[in-house]
N, C-alpha and C positions, 0 to 999 in steps of 0.2 A: 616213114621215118619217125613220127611222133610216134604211133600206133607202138612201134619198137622200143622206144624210150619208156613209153608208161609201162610197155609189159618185163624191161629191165629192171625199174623201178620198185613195181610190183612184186617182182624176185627178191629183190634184194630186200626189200620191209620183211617178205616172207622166212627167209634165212635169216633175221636177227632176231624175230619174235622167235621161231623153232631154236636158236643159239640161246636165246635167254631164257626160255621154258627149260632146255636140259642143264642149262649154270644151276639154275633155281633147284631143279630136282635134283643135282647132285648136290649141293650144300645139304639138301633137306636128306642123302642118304649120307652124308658125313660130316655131322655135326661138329660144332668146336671141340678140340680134345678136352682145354679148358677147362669146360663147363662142365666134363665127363669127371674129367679129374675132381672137382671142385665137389659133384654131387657123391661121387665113390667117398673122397673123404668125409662128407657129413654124414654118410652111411654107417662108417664107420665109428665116425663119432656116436651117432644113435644108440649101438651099440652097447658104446661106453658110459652114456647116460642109461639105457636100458639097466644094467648090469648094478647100476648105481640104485635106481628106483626097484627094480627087483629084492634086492637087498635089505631096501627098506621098509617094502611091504612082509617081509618076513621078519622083521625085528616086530615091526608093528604088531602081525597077527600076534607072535607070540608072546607078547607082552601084556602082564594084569593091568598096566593102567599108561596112556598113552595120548600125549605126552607126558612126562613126570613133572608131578607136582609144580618142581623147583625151574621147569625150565618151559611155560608155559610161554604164546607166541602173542603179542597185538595184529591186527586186522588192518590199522590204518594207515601207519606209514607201506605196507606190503602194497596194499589195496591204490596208492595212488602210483606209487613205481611200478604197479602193472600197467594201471592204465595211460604213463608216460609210454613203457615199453609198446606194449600192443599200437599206438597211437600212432608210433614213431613206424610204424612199417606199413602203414597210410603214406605218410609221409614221403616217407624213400621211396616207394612207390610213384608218386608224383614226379619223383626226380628221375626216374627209370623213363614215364612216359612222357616227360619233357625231351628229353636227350632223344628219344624216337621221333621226333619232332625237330629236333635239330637245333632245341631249346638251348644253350650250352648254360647261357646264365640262369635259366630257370633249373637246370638240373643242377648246379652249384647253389643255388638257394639253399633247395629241401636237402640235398645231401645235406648242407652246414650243418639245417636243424636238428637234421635225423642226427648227427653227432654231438650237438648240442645234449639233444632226449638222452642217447647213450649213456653221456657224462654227469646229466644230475642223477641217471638213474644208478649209476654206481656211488656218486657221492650218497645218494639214498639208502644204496645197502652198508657202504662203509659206518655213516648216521646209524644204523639199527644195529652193527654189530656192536658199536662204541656203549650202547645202551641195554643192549638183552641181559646183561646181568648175568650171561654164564658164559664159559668158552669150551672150545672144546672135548675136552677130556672132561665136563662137568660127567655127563653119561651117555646112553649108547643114542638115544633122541638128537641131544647137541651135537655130538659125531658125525649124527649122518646130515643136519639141518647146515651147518660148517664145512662140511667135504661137496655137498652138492651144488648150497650156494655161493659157494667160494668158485668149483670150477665153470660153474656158469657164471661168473662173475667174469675168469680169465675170457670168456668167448667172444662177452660182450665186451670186453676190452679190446680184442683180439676186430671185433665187428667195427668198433671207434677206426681203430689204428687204417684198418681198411678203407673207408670213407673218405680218411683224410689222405691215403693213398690215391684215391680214385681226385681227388677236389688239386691236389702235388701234381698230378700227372695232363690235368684236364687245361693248366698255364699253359701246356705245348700246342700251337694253333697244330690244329688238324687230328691231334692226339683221337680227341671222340667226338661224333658229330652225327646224323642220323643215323647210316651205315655203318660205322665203326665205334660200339659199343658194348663191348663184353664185358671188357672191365668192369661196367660202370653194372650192367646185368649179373656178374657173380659175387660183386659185393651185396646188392640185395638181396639176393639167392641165400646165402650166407646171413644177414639180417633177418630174414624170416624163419629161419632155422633157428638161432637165438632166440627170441620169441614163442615160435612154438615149443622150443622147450622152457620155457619159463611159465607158461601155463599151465605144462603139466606138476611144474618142480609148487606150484602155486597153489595148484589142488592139493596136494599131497601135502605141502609142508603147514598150508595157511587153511584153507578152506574145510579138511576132510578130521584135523587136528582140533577143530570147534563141534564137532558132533560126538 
């Protein structure tokens, strides 16, 4: 009779680990749509920043002298709003692997700051447009210097708004918790995307502009 019980027992451990092995391997062939969705549109986006830096490099090549005279860029206010941005995706990151962890207030933390970083680094570019001394209709340089960090401006604003979506929704007990965080994973997703193109828009507009 015991003999019986251990080898029921024994079954039935068997049949939850083979139940949980195929849950696990099915999530892993049908991933969140979500995040499908989420990645499709920053593809898309790329794109449209592609399209934008392509453009540019062609004004560039074809131009005797670059940038003009009149509409020449500083290094140091750019040079520390990068290194807030870049920083800030350490940051949200942190909060990403708290939350896996089942951190709730540690992932409310670094989201805050990572929002925080967001918002002086736009106060920062608001700062430099107030001051560069041209706008844009000065020439074709300002044009594209204005159109590009303008709409990476709306991204990162678009990246804030998220954050504080994800910190709005996180008061709801149970909302996100180790197992249940996507949300809190396609705002960051989205945050490093921001980012990485603020590096290239950095090279091109700050770095490549002084040689």
């Amino acid at each position: 009779m015991q003999g019986s019980t251990i080898d029921t027992t024994n079954n039935l451990v068997d049949t939850s680990v083979q139940s949980a092995s195929a849950e696990a391997g099915h999530h892993e062939e049908h991933p969140d749509l979500r995040v499908f969705g989420l990645i499709t549109f920053l593809a898309s986006e790329s794109l449209m920043f592609g399209g934008l830096f392509a453009a540019y490099l062609i004004y560039r090549a074809n131009a005797g002298v670059w940038p003009p005279e009149e509409t020449e860029v500083e290094l140091l206010l750019p040079t520390i709003n990068t290194i807030i941005l870049v920083s800030s995706s350490f940051v949200i990151h942190k909060g990403d692997t708290a939350i896996k962890k089942n951190n709730l207030s540690g992932m409310r933390l670094w989201y805050v700051v990572t929002a925080i970083m967001g918002i002086i680094f736009l106060g920062g570019q608001v700062y430099e447009y107030m001051t560069l001394g041209y706008g844009l209709t000065t020439n074709v340089f300002s044009n594209c210097f204005y159109v590009m960090t303008g709409f990476h401006g709306l991204h990162v604003f678009v990246g804030v708004l998220l954050i504080l979506g994800v910190l709005w929704r996180s008061r709801r007990a149970g909302h996100y918790n180790g197992e249940k965080h996507v949300g809190i994973e396609m705002a960051e997703i989205y945050w490093h995307f921001v980012d990485i193109i603020w590096i290239v828009l950095f090279t091109l507009l700050y770095i490549l502009t002084q040689i």
